[in-house]
NUPA-784763 format. One record per residue (C-alpha): z, y negated, x; residue number from 0. Coordinates in nm, 2 decimals, padded with zeros to 4 digits, always signed. Layout:
# residues N
@pz=Z&py=Y&px=X&nr=NUM
...
//
This chain:
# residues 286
@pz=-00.52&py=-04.11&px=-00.28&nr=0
@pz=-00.47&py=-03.78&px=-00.14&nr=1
@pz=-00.22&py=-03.57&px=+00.04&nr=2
@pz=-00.34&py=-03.70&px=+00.38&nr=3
@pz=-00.30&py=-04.04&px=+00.34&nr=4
@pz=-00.44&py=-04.26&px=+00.60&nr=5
@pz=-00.59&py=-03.89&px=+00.78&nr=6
@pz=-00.83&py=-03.84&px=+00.54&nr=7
@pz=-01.06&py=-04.09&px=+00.69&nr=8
@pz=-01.08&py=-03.87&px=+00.99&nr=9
@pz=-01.46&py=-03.77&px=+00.87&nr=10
@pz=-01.66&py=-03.51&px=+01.11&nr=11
@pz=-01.80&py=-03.88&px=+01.23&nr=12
@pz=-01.50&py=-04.01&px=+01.34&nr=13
@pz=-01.42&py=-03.68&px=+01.53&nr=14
@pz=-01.73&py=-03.68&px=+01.71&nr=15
@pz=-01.72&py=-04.02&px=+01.83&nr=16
@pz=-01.35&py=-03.97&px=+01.97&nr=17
@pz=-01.50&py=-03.65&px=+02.11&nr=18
@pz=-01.71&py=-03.89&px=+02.32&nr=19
@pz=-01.43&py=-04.07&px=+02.47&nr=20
@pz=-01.37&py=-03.78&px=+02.69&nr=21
@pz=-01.56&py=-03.85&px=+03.06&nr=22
@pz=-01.36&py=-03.72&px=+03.32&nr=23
@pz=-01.18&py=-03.45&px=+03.14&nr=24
@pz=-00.81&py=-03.53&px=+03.28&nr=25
@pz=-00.56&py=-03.33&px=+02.95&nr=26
@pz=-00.22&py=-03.52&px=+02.91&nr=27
@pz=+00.06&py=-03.32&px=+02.78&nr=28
@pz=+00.25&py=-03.61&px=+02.57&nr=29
@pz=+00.50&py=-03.38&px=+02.44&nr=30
@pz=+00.87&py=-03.28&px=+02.59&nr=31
@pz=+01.02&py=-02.99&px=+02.65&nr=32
@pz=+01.21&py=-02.78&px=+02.36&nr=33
@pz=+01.49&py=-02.74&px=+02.58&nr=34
@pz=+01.86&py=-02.67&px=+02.47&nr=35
@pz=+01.95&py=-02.85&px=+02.80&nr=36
@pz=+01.75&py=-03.16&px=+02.74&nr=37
@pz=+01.75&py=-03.22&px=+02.37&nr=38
@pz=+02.04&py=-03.44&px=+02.25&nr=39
@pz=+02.27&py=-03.23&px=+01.99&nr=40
@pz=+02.29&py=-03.55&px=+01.78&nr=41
@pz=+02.48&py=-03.61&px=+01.44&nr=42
@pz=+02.57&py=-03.26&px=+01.30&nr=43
@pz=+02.48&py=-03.37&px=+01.00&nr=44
@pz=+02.13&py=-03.46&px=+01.05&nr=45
@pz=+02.06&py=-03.20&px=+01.30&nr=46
@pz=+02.06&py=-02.87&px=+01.35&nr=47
@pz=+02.11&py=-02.84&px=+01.74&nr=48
@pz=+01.75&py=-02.63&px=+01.92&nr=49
@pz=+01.83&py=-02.30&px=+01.99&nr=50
@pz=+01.67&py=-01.99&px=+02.17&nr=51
@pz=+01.78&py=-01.67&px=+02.09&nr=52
@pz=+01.71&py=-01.31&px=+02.12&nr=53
@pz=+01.62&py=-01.07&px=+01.87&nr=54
@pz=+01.52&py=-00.77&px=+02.10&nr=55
@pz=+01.60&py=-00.77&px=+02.46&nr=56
@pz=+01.37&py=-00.55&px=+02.67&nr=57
@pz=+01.69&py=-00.33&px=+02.77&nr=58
@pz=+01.71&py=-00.27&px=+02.33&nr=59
@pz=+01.33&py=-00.20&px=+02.33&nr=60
@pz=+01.35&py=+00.09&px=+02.56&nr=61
@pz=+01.70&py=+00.23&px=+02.38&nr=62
@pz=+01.53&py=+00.20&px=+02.03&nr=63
@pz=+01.19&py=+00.38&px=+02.10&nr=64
@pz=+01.30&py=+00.60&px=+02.40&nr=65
@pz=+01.15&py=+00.64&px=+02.75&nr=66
@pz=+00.86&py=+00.44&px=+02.71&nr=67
@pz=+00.73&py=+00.23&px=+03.06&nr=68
@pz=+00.66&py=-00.03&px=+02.79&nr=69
@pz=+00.90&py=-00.25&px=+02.65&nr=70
@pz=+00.91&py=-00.57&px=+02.46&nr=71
@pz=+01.10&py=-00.89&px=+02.41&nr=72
@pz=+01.12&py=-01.04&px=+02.08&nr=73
@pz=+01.28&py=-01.38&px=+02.05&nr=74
@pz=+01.35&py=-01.67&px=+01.82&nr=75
@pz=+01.43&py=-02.00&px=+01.79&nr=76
@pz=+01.58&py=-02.24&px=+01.54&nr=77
@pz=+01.67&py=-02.64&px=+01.54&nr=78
@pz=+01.58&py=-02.94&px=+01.32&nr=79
@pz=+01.23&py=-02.98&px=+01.31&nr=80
@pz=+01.29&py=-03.38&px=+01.34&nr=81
@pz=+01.43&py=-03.36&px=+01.70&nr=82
@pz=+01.17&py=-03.27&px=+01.99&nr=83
@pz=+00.82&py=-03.41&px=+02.00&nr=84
@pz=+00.72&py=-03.42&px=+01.58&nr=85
@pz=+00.51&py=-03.53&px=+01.34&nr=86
@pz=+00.68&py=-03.71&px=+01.04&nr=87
@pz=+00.50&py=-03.56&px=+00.67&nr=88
@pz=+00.48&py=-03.85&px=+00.43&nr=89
@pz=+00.75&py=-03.68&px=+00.21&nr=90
@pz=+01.02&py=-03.77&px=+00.51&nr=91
@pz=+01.10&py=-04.05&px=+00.30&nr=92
@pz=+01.23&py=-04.10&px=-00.06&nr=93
@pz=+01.21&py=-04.44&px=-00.17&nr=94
@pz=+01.36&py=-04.51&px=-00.52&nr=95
@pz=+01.34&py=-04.18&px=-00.61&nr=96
@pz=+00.93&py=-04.16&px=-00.47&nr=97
@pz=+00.76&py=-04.01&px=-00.18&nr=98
@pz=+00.40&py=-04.11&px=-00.12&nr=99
@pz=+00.17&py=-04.21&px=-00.34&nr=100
@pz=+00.40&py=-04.29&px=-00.62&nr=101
@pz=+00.49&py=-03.90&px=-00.66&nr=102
@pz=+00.83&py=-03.84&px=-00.85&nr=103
@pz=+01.04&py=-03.68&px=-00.55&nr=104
@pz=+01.24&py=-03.49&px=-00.82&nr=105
@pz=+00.92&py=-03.36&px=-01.00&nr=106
@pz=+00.74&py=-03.21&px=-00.61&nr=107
@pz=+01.07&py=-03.14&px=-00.44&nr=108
@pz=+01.19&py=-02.78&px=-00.49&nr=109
@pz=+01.48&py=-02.55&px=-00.30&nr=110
@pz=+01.19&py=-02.40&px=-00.13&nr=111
@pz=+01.07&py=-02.69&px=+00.00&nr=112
@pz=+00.81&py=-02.97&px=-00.11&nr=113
@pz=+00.51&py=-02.89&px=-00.34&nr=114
@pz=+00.33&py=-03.22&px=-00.27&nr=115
@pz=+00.22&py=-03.33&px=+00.12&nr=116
@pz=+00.45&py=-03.08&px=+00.28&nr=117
@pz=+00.38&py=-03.08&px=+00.66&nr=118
@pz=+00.11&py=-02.76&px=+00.61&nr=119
@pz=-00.08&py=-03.01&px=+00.47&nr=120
@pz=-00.14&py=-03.17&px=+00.79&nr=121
@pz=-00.46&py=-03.11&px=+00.91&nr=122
@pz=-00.55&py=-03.04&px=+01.31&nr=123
@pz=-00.55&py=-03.43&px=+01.42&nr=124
@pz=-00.86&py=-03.52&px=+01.63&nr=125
@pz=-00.89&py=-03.91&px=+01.66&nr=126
@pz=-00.98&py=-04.20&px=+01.93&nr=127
@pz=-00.67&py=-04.28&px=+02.06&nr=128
@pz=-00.52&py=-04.61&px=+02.19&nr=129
@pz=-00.20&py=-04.68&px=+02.41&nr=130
@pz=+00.00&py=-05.03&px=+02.34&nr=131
@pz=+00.17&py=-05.04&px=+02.68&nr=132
@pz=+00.49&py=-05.25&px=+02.63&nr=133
@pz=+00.61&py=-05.14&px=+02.94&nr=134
@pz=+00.33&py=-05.20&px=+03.16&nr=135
@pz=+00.35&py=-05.60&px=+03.00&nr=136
@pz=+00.72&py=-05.63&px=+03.07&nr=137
@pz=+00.64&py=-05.53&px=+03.44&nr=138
@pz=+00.78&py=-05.22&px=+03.41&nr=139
@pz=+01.10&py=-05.29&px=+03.24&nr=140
@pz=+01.21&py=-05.08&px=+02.96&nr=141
@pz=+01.29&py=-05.20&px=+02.61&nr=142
@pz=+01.65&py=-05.15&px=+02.59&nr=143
@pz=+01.95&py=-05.10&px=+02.34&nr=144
@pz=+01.79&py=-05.17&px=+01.97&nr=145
@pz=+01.49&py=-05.41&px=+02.13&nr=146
@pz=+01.23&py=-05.47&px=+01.85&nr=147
@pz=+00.90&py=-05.50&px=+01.91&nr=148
@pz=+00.74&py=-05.75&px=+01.77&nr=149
@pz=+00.37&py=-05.90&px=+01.66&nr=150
@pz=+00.37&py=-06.12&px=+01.95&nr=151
@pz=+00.46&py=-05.81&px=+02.21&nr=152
@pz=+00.19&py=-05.63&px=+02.06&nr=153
@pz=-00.06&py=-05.89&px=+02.09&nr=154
@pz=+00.03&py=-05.95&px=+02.42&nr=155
@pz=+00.04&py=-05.60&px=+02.56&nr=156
@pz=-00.30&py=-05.54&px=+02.40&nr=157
@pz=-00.46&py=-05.86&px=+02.54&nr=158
@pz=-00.32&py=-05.75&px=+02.88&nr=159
@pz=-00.51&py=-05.39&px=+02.85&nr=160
@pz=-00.82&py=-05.48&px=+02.69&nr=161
@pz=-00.75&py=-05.20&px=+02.42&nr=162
@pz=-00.85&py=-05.25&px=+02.08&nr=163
@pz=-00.70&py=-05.07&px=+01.80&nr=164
@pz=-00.97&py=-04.98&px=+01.54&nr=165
@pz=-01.00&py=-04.82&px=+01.20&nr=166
@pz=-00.86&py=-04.44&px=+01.25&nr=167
@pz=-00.73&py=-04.50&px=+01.55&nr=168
@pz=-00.40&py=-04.33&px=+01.70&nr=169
@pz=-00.17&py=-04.61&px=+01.79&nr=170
@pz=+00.09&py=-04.47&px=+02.07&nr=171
@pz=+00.37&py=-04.78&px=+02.14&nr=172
@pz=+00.52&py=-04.70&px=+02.50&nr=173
@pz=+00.85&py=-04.87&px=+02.57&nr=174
@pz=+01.03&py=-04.68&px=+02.87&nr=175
@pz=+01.30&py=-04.51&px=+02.63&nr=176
@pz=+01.19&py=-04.19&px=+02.68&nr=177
@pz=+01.31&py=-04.17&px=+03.03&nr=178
@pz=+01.68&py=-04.22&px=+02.94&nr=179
@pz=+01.66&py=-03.85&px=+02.82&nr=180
@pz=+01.73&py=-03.71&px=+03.11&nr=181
@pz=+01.99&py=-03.89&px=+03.27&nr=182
@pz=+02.13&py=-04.01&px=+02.92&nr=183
@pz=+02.14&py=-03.73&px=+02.70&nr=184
@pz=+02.44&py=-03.74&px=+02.57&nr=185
@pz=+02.39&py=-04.14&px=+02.44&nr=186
@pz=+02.01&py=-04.15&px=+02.43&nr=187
@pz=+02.04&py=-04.15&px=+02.04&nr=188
@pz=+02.30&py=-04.39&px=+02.01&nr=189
@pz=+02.03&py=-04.67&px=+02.05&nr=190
@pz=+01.67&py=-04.71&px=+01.98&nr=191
@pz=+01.42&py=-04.96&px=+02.06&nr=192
@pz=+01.15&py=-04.96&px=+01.86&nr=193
@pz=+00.84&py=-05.15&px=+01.64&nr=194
@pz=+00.97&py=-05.39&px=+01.39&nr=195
@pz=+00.80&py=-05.37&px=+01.06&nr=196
@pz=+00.59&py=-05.70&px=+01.08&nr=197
@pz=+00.43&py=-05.56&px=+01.39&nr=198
@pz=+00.42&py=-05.19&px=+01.23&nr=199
@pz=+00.22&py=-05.35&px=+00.92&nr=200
@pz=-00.01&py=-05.58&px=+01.11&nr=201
@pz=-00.13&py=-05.23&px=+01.32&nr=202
@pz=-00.21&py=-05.08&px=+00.96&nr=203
@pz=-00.39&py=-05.34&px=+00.81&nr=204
@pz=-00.58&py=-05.29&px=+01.11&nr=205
@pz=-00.65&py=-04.92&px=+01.03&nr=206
@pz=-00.41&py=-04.76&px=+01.22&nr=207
@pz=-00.41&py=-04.38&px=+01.12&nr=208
@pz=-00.13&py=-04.22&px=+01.30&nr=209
@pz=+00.14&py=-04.40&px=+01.49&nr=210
@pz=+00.35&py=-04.24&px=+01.78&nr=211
@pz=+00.63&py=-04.35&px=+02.03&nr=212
@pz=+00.78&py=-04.24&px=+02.33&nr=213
@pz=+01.14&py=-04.32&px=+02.15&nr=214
@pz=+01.35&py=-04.08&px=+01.90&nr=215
@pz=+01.33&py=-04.30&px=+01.55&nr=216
@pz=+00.97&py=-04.52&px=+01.59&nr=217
@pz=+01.20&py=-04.85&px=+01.45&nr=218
@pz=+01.52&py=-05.01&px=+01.62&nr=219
@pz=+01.84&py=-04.78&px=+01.60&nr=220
@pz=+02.04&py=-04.82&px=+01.48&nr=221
@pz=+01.82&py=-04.95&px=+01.11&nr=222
@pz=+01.91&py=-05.34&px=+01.08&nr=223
@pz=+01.78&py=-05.37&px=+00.76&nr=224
@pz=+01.77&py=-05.04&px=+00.49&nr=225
@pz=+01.58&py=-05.21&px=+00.23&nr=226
@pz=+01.32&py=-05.25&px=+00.46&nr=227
@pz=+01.18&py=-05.00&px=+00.74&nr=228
@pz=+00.93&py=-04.90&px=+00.92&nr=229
@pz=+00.93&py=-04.54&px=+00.80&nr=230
@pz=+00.88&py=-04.70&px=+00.45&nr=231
@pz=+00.62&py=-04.91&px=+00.53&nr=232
@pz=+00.37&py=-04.68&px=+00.71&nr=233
@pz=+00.50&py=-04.33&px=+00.54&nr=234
@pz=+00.55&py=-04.39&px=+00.18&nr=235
@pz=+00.32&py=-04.72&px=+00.10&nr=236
@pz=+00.02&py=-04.67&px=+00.33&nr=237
@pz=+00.01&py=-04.27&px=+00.41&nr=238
@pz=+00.07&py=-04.32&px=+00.82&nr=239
@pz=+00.22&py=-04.01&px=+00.97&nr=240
@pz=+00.44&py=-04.10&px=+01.25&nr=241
@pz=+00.50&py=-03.90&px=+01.59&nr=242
@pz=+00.79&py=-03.91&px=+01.79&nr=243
@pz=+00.95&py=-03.78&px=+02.09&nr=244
@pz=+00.69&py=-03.87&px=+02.30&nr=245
@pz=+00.65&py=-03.86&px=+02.68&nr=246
@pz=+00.39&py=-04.15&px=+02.76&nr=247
@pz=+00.47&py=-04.20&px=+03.12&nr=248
@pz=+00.16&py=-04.01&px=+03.28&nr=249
@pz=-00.09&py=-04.11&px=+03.03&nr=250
@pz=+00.00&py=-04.51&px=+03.11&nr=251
@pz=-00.05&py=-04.42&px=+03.46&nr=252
@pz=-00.38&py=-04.28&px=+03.43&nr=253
@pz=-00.57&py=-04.50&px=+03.18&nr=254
@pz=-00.48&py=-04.74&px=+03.37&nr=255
@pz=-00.58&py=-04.56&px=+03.72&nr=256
@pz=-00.89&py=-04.51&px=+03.55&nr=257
@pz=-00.93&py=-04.85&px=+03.38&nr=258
@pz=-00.96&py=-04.68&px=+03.08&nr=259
@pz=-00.80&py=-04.83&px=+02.73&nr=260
@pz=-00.87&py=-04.53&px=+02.48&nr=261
@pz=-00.88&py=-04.14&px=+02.49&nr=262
@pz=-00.94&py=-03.88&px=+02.27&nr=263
@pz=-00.57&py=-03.81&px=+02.09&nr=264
@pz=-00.54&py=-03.47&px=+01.95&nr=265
@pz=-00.20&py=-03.30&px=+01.74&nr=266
@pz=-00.18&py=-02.98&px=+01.55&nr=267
@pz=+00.13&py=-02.96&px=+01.33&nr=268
@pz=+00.26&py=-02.63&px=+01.26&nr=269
@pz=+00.18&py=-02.52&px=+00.87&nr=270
@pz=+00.54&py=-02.51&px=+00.79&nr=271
@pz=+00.48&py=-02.47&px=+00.39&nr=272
@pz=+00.71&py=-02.77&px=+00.19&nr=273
@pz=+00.84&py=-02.85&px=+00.52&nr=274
@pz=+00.93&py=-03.28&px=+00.63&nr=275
@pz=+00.75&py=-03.25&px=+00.96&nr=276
@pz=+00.67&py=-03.04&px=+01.25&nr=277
@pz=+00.71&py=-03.00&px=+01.61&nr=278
@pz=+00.41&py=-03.10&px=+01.78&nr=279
@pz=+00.24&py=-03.10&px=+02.09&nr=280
@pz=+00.00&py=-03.38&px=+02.09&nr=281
@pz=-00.22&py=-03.44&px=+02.40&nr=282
@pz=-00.46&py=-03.66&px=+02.52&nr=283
@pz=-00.80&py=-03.66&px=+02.72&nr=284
@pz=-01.00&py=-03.90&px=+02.89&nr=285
//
């Protein structure tokens, strides 16, 4: 096993056969905004609330270096890196005291970070993609409160599609919860819906790569059972990085304008060195 985990298969191939996908050219953004006014401040203990600052105004520019017609604005930002569109590393989790591929957490984990699979190891991320459409199969109905989904929803929204999930595959799960952000803020982390880890290990055996969802914790919230989750399952025993945050909405819309089932999924992390995970901003193209 490697660092990568399930990414590794990604072989020049596979990238040019999801490269193929691509016929009309139509980009999705899936990501959301890093907004202060959007973003949920959660638990202060888990999260470290987004914030934009600035470092230089334009007004300080010009009083630091004189009369120049040229002045510059130098800003920065700050905020837990598991809030916002992001890509999970595989060292998100500790699991009786080991991370992913049986590594001793104590023995790679240092105060500057990890020294094993930290999210710099994260390649650029270039893969078929497939959308399970929950929402779609419910009529349009979100999943509400802490819904699991289950191996019969998957099933079932995937024999309403046509889409296939195959080996290296994105798998993005769309549920509707993304769209309480907005009007919900304040309560959208309170409850999660999410895939339950029968349905979470039936998409790996089936060679699932990458997993994303258009909710804020990719399993039910809150966690009905800690001995047994989701994050577990696909980070630490089979190497599956995990996206979250996600804004599905438009892509549903146009794969299924376009009768289409798959695109070509694409997410760069950030090379945050020893870091958990990184915001991304994945997008898709059909």
């Amino acid at each position: 096993m490697t660092a990568l985990g399930a990414l590794a298969g990604l072989t020049p191939q596979a990238v040019a056969a999801a490269t193929a996908l691509v016929t009309h050219g139509i980009v999705i953004d899936l990501s959301i905004p890093l907004d202060a006014d959007l973003l949920p401040r959660g638990d202060p203990a888990l999260h470290l609330p987004f914030a934009r600052s600035d470092v230089m105004t334009p007004e300080q520019w010009t009083e630091r270096v004189g009369g120049s017609a040229e002045a510059f604005h130098l800003d920065a930002i700050a905020g837990s890196l598991h809030q916002g569109t992001h890509i999970d590393g595989l060292v998100h989790v500790v699991n009786d005291g080991r991370v992913y591929d049986g590594q001793e957490a104590a023995t790679v984990r240092t105060d500057r970070g990890w020294s094993f699979a930290g999210i710099e190891t994260v390649p650029p991320i270039v893969t078929r993609g497939v959308l399970i459409d929950v929402l779609a199969a419910r009529g349009g109905r979100a999943l509400t409160g802490s819904d699991e989904v289950t191996v019969a929803q998957i099933d079932d929204a995937l024999a309403r599609s046509g889409a296939t999930v195959r080996v290296g595959d994105a798998v993005l799960l769309r549920t509707g919860k993304i769209r309480e952000l907005a009007s919900a803020r304040d309560t959208f982390l309170e409850t999660q819906p999410g895939i339950g880890v029968e349905a979470a290990i039936r998409l790996a055996d089936g060679g699932m790569a990458l997993f994303g969802s258009d909710t804020g914790g990719t399993e039910p919230q809150p966690v009905r059972d800690p001995s047994r989750t989701v994050h577990v399952e696909l980070l630490t025993r089979r190497g599956i990085h995990l996206v979250e945050w996600m804004d599905l909405d438009k892509l549903g819309d146009t794969l299924a304008e376009h009768q289409r089932t798959d695109f070509l999924f694409i997410a760069i992390p950030l090379r945050i060195t020893g870091a958990t995970g990184s915001w991304v901003r994945p997008i898709a193209i059909i």
